[in-house]
C-alpha positions as CSV (number, residue, x, y, z in Angstrom):
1,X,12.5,33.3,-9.3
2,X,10.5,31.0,-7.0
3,X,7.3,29.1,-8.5
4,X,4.9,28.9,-6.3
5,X,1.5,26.2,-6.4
6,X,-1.1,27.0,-3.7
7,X,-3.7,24.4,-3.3
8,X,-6.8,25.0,-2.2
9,X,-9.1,23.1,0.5
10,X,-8.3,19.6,-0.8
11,X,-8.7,16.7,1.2
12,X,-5.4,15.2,2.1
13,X,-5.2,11.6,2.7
14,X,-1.5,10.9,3.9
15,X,-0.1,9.0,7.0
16,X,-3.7,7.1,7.8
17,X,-5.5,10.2,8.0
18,X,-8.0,12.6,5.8
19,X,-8.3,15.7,6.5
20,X,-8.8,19.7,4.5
21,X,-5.9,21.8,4.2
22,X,-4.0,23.8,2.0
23,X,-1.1,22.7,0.4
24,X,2.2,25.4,-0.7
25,X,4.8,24.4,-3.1
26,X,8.1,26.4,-3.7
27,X,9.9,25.1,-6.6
28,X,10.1,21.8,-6.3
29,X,9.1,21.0,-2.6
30,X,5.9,21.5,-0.4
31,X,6.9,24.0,1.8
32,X,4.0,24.6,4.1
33,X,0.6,21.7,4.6
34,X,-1.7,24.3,7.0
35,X,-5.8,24.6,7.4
36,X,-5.7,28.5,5.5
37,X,-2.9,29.4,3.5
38,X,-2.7,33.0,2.1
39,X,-1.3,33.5,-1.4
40,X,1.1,36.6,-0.5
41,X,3.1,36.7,-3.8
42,X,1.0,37.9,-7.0
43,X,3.3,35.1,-9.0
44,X,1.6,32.2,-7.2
45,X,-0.9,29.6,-9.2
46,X,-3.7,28.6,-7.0
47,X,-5.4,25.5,-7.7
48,X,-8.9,25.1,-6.2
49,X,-9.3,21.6,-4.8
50,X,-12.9,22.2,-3.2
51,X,-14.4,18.6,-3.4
52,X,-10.5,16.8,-4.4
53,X,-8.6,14.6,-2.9
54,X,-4.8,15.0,-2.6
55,X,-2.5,11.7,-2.5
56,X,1.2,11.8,-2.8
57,X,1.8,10.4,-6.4
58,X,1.9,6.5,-6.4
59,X,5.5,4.9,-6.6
60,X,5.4,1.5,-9.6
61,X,7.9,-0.2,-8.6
62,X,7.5,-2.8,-11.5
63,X,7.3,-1.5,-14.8
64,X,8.1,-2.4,-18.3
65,X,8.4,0.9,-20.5
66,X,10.5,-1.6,-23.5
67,X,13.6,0.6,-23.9
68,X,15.6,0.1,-25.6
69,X,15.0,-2.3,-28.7
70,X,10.8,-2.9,-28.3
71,X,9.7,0.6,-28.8
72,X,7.3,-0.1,-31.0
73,X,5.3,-1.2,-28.3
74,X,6.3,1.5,-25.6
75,X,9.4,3.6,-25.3
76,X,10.3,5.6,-21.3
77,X,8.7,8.9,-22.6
78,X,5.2,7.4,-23.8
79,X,5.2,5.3,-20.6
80,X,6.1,8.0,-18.4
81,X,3.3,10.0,-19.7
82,X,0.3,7.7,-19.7
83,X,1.5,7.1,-15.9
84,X,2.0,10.4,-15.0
85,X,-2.1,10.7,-16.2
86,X,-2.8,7.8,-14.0
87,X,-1.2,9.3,-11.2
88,X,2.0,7.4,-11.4
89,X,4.8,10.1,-10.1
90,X,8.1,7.9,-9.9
91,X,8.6,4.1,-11.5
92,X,10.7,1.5,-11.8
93,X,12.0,0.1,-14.9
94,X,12.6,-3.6,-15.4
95,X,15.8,-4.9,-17.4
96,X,14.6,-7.3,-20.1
97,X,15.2,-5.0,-22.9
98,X,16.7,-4.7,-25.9
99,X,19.7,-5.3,-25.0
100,X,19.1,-6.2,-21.4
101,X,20.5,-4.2,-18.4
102,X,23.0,-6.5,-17.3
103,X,26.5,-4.7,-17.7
104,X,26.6,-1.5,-16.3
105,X,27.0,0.4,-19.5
106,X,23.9,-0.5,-20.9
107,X,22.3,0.2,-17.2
108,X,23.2,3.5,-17.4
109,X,21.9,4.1,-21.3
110,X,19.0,3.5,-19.7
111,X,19.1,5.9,-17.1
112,X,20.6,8.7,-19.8
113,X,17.6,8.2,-22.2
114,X,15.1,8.7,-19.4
115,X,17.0,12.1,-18.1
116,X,16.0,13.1,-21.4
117,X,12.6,11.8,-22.0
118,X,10.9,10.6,-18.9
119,X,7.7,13.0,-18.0
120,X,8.1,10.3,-14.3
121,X,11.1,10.6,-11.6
122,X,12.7,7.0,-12.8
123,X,15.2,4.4,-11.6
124,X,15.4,1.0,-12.9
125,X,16.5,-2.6,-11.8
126,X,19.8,-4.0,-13.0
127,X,19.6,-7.6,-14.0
128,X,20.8,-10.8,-13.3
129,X,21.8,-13.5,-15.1
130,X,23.5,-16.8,-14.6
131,X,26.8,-15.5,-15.2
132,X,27.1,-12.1,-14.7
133,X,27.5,-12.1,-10.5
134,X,30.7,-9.9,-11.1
135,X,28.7,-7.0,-12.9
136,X,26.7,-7.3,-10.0
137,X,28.5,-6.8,-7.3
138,X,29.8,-3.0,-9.4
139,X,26.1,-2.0,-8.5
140,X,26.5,0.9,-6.7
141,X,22.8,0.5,-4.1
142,X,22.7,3.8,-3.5
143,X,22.0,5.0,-6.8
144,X,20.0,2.1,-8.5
145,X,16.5,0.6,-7.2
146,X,17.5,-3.2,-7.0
147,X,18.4,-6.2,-8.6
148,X,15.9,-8.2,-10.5
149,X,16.0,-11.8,-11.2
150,X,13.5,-13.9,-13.2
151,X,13.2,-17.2,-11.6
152,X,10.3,-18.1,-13.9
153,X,10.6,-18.1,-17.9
154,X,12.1,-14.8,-19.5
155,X,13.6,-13.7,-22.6
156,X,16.7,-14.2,-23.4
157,X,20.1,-15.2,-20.9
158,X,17.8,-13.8,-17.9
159,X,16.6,-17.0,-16.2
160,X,18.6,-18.1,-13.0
161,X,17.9,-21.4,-12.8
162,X,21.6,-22.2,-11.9
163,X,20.9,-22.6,-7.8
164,X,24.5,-22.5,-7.0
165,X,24.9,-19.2,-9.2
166,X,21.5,-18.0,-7.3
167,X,23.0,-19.1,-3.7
168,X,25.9,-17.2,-4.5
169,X,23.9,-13.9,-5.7
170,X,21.2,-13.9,-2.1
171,X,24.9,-14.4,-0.4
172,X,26.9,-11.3,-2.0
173,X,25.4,-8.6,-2.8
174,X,23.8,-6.0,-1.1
175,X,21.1,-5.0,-3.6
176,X,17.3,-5.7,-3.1
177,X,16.6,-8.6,-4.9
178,X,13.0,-8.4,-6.5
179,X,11.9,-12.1,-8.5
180,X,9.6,-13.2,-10.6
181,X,8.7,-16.8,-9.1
182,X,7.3,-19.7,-10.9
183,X,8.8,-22.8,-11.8
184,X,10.0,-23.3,-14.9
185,X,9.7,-27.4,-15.3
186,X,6.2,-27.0,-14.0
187,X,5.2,-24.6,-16.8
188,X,7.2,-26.6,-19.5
189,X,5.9,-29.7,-18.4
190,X,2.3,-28.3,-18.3
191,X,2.6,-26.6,-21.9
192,X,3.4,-30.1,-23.0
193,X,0.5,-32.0,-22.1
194,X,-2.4,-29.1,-23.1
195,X,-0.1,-29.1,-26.2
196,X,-1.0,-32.2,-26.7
197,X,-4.5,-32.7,-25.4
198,X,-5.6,-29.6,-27.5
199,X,-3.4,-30.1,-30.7
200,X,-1.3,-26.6,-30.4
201,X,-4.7,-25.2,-30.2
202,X,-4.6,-24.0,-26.4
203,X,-7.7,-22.0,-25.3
204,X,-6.6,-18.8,-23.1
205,X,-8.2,-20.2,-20.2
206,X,-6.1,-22.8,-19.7
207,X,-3.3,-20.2,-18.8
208,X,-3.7,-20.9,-15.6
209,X,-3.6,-24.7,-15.2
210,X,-0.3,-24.1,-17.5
211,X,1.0,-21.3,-14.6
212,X,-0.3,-22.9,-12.0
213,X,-0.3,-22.1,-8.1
214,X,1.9,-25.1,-7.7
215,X,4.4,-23.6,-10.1
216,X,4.3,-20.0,-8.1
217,X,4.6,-21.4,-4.9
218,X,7.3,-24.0,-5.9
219,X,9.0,-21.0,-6.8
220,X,8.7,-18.5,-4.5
221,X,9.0,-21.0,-1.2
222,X,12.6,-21.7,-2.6
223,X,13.1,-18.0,-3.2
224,X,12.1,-17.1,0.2
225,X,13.8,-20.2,2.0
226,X,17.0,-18.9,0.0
227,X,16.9,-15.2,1.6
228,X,16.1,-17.0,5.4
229,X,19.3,-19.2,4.6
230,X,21.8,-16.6,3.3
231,X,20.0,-13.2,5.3
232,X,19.0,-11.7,1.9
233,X,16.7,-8.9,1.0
234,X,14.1,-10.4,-0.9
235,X,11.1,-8.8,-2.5
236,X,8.3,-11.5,-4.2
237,X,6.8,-9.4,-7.2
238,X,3.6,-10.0,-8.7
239,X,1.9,-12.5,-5.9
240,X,-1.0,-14.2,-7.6
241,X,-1.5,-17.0,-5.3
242,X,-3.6,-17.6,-1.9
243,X,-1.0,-20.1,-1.0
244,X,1.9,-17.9,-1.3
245,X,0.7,-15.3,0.9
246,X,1.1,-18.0,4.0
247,X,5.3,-16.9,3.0
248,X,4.9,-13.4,4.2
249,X,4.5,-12.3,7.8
250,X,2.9,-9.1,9.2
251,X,4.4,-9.6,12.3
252,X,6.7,-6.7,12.1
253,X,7.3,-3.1,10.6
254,X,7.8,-3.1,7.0
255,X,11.0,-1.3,7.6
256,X,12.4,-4.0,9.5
257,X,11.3,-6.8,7.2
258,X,13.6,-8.6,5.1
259,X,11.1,-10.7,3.2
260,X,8.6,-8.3,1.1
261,X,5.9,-8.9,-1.7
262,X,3.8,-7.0,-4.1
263,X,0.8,-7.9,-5.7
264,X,-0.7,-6.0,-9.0
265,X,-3.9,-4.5,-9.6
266,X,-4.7,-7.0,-12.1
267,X,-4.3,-9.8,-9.7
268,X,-6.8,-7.8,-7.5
269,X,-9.0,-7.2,-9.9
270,X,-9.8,-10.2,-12.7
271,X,-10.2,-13.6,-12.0
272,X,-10.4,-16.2,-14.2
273,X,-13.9,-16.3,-15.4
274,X,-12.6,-13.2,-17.0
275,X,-10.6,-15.0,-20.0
276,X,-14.4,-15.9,-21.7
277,X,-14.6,-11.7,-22.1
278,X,-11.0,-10.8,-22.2
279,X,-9.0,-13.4,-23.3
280,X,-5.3,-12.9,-24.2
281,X,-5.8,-9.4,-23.3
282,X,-5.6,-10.3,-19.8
283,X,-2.9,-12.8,-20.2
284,X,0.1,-12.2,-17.9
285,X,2.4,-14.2,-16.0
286,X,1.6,-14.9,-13.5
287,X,-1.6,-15.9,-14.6
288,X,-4.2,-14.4,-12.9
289,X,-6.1,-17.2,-11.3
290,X,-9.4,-18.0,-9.4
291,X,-11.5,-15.7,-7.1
292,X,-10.4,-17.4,-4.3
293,X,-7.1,-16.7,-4.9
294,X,-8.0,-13.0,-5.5
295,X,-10.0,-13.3,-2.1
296,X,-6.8,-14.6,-0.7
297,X,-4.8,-11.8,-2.0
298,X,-7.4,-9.3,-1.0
299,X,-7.0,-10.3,2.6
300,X,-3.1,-10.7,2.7
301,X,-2.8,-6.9,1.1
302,X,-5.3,-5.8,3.9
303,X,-3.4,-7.8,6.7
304,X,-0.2,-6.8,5.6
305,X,1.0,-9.5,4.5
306,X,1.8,-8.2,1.1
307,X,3.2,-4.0,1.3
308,X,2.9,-3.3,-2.2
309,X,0.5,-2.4,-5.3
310,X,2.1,-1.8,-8.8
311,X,1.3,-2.5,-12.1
312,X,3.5,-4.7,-13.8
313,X,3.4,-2.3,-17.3
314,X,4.2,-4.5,-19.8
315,X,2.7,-3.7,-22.9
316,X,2.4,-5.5,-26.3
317,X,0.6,-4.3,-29.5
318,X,-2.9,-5.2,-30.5
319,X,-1.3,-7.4,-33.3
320,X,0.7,-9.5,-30.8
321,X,-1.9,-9.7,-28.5
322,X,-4.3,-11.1,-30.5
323,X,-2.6,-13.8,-31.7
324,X,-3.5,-17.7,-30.7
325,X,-2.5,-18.2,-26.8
326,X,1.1,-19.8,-27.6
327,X,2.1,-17.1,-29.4
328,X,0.5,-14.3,-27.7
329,X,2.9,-12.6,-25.6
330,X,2.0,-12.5,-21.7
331,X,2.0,-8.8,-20.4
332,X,-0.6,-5.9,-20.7
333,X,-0.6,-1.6,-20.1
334,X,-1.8,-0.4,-16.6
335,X,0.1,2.5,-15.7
336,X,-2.9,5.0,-16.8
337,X,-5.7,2.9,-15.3
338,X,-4.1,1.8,-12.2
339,X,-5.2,4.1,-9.3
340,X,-8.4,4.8,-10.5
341,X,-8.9,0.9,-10.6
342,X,-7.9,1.0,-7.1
343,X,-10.4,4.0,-6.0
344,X,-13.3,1.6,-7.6
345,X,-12.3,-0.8,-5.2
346,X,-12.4,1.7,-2.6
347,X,-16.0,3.2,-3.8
348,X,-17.1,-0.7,-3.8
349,X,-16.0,-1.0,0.1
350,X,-13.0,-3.1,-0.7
351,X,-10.3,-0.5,0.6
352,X,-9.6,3.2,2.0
353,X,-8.5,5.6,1.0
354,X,-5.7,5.9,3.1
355,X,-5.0,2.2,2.5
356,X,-4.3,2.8,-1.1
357,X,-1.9,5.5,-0.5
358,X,-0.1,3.3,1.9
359,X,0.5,0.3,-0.3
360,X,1.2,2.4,-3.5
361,X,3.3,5.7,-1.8
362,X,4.3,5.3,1.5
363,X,5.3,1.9,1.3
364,X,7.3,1.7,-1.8
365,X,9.4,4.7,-0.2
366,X,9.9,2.6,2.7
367,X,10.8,-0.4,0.9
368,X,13.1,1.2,-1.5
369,X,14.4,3.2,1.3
370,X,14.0,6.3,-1.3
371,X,14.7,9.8,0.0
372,X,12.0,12.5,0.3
373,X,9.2,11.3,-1.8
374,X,5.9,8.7,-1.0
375,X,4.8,11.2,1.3
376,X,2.9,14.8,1.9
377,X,5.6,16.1,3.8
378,X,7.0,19.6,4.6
379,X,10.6,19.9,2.9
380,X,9.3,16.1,0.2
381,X,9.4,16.5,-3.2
382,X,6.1,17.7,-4.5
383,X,4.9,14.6,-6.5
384,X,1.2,14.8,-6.0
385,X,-1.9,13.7,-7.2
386,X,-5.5,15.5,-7.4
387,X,-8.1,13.0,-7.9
388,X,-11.9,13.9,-8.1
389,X,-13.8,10.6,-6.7
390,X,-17.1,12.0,-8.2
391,X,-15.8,12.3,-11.9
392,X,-17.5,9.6,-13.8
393,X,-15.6,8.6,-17.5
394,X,-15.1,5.7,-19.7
395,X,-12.4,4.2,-21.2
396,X,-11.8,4.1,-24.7
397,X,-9.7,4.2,-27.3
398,X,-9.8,8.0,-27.2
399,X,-8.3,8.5,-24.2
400,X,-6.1,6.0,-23.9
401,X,-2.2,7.5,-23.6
402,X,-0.6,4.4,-24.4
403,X,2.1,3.7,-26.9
404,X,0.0,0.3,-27.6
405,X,-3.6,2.4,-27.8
406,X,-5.8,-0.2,-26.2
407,X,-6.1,-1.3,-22.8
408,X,-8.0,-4.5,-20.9
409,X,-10.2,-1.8,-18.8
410,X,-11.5,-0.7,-22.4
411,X,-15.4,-0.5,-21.9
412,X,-15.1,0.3,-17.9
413,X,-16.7,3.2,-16.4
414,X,-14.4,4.4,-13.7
415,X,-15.8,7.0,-11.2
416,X,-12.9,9.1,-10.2
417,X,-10.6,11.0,-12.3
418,X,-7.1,11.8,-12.0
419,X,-7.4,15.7,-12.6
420,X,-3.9,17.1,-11.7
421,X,-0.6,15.4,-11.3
422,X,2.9,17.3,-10.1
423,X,6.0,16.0,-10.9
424,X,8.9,17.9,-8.5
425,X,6.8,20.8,-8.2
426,X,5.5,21.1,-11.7
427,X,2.2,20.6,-12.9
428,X,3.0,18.6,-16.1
429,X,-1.2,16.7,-16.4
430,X,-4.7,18.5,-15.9
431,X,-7.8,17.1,-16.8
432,X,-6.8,14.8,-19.8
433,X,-4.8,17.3,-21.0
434,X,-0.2,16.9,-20.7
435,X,1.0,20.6,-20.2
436,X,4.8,20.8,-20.9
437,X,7.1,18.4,-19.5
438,X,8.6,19.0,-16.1
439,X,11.9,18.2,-15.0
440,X,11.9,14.3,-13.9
441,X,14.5,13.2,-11.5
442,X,16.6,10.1,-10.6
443,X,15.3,8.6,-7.7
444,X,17.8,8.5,-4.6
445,X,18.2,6.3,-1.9
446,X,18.8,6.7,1.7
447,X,20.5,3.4,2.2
């Protein structure tokens, strides 16, 4: 039998446009968008939307959900649910787990577990390593979301800091390459001397003069001169820098660019006068940095310059967290808090509506090149997101969905609420409430 959702008088924001309509879902697609439509069949749910917003569910493309081998700070099916309450309908998992993605095999553990658990549509990023170019090349880039590559410090065998090993990876494979950029001598060299200055006692808000801009854009120039030289697709994650957003052009359609960039909501929303307040809690590498480098940031997302928001999930207990600022692991949970960050910006004149849907939906789609979703589209998946913008709540431990249980946005009022999210049709989160998981998919690619 078909399921049927009707929603009622919402206003759709999709393609640079608001506007009311109805909204039918059959199964697991929208089937007709349309000013009045009549529920015919007695079987069909109606959801009124009177005074709600409708966005096509956002698309994290950078995510850390710490499966396997760190579950005790998150695990794919508490990740998955806490973003599918922030409005977070497909994500992308990152590879430093426990063990890392780096063979195929363990890739596709990964992608097993979240068949089984996942409440989100999934893919994940395979990883590189400095010696691992031949599992690379097996990557089948139709069925998996990119490679990833930590240019800057990382667990484990997953710095590339071999550039002849990195030359050859822009040069053979066909995978989007996503990095994390900053230099690793700068940081190490940096560490040293507040090390010393402060006797192992480093305050958090010398994060980051440790990560500095220099370090970033050291990085990510080479990075992007790399992809120019060998005709790579490269996409920056995590921008945190005004000066690296002079690397990016806006000069052409995002589907034709082969240079790309993300930047988080945390980068767009702290600065570093922050760290008094927040300290470790709001330590993540990159570091965030000044408020003229979120200014920066600000402009290059409105520009164009940079084509994606995400989240960077990374999530670490309380314990860790609060540990002194060397031993306090970098990396905090967002995927709950994230869009309804982003409509405060909006309600504070920073950004529109349609904007936000552009640089977390449409444009992941684009940039991913994945099939029939980012979009309110007749014959698209259904992932969609109700959101009253009039729906004032604070967050606190309470309602916090994450494995971890606190959040740096503990204490914020937000005033919009994520009140319904649809997975492929199903409506698996209403008003702080999970019903029963629906069926999450593995993303596809039309490359």
């Amino acid at each position: 039998m078909i399921k049927r959702i009707l929603i009622k008088n919402a206003t759709v924001v999709n393609e640079g446009k608001s506007f009311l309509s109805d909204v039918l879902i059959e199964d697991d697609r929208i089937s007709s968008i349309d000013k009045s439509i009549s529920s015919k069949h007695p079987d069909t749910r109606i959801i009124n939307a009177d005074g709600l917003h409708l966005l096509p569910g956002m698309i994290d493309d950078q995510v850390h959900f710490r499966e396997p081998g760190l579950t005790h700070k998150e695990d794919i099916e508490s990740g998955s649910k806490a973003a599918v309450a922030g409005g977070i309908t497909s994500f992308i998992e990152m590879p430093n787990t426990q063990p890392q993605a780096v063979t195929i095999e363990e890739l596709e553990k990964k992608f097993s577990r979240a068949a089984e658990t996942s409440w989100a549509n999934y893919s994940f990023m395979f990883g590189g390593t400095n010696d691992n170019l031949e599992e690379i090349l097996k990557v089948d880039e139709k069925k998996v979301a990119g490679l990833k590559l930590f240019l800057g410090s990382s667990t484990g065998n997953m710095l590339v800091d071999d550039e002849k090993v990195l030359e050859e990876i822009f040069s053979k494979t066909p995978l989007l390459i996503s990095v994390h950029c900053e230099d690793e001598n700068i940081i190490q060299e940096n560490t040293r001397k507040f090390t010393e200055e402060y006797d192992g006692d480093i305050p958090v808000e010398k994060h980051p003069e440790i990560r500095t801009a220099e370090a970033c854009y050291t990085s990510s120039s080479k990075a992007v001169a790399l992809a120019k030289k060998t005709g790579a697709r490269l996409h920056v994650f995590h921008v945190s820098t005004g000066v690296e957003t002079k690397l990016f052009s806006n000069k052409i359609p995002l589907k034709d660019k082969k240079i790309t960039a993300e930047v988080c909501v945390h980068h767009l929303w702290f600065t570093d006068k922050d760290y008094a307040e927040k300290g470790t809690k709001i330590k993540w590498n990159p570091a965030v940095k000044t408020e003229e480098d979120r200014e920066m940031l600000w402009k290059a997302l409105l520009d164009d310059r940079i084509d994606v928001i995400a989240t960077d999930h990374a999530p670490h207990t309380i314990e860790e967290k609060n540990k002194t600022y060397l031993e306090a692991p970098s990396g905090g949970p967002l995927v709950q808090h994230a869009l309804v960050a982003l409509i405060e910006m909006h309600r504070r004149g920073r950004i529109s509506m349609e904007k936000i849907v552009e640089k977390t939906a449409h444009n992941p789609a684009i940039l991913f090149q994945i099939k029939d979703r980012g979009y309110i589209r007749e014959g698209y998946k259904a992932d969609l997101v109700l959101v009253d913008l009039n729906a004032p709540w604070a967050v606190k431990k309470e309602n916090i969905f994450y494995k971890c249980g606190w959040s740096p946005f503990e204490g914020t009022t937000f005033r919009s609420r994520v009140t319904h999210t649809l997975v492929n049709g199903e409506l698996v989160y209403e008003m702080f409430k999970f019903n029963k998981k629906g069926k999450a998919e593995r993303l596809t690619f039309n490359r």
